[in-house]
C-alpha positions, 0 to 999 in steps of 0.5 A: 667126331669123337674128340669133339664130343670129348671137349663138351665134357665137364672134366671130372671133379677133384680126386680129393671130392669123393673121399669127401662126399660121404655115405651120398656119394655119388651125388644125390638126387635133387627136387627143386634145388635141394638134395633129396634125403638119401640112406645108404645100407651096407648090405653083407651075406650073414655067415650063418646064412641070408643078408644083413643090412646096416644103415650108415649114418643110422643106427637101423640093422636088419636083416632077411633070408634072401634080399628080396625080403631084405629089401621089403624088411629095409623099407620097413625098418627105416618107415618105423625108424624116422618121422614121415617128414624126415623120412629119406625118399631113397634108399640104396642098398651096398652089396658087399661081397667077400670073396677069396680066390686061391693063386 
């Protein structure tokens, strides 16, 4: 049963795809046949404390105490930063955290 449901499957794309893709990876949402607009945050914890978010692509940087205010200050830096008409649907935000762990 489960081989079965295996085989309907499309294998995965090439390796080689997801280098390619870009700051839209994985792939974007599409209406009507054309991809939506998509902006992704790079979203890091400030060393002095709170969260700083860097668009790719944009040259758009906030950042917040907390990431709900993160979140509420993204919406609104990227409102301010692009026309209506050019304004990206969705926004996905990348945490990245470093952490070091001692062996």
């Amino acid at each position: 049963m489960l081989a079965a449901a295996a085989a309907d499957v499309p294998p995965p794309a090439e390796p080689a795809a997801y280098l390619t893709q870009g700051p839209s990876w994985p792939p974007r949402r599409y209406r009507d046949g054309v991809p939506e607009p998509e902006l992704v945050f790079v979203v890091e914890e400030a060393p002095e404390g709170g969260y700083t978010a860097r668009a790719l692509g944009e040259a758009i940087l906030t950042e917040a105490d907390d990431l709900v205010e993160l979140r509420e200050m993204v919406r609104d830096a990227v409102v301010c930063h692009f026309d209506e008409r050019d304004r990206p649907r969705v926004v996905r935000l990348h945490l990245v955290r470093d952490e070091l762990l001692t062996v």
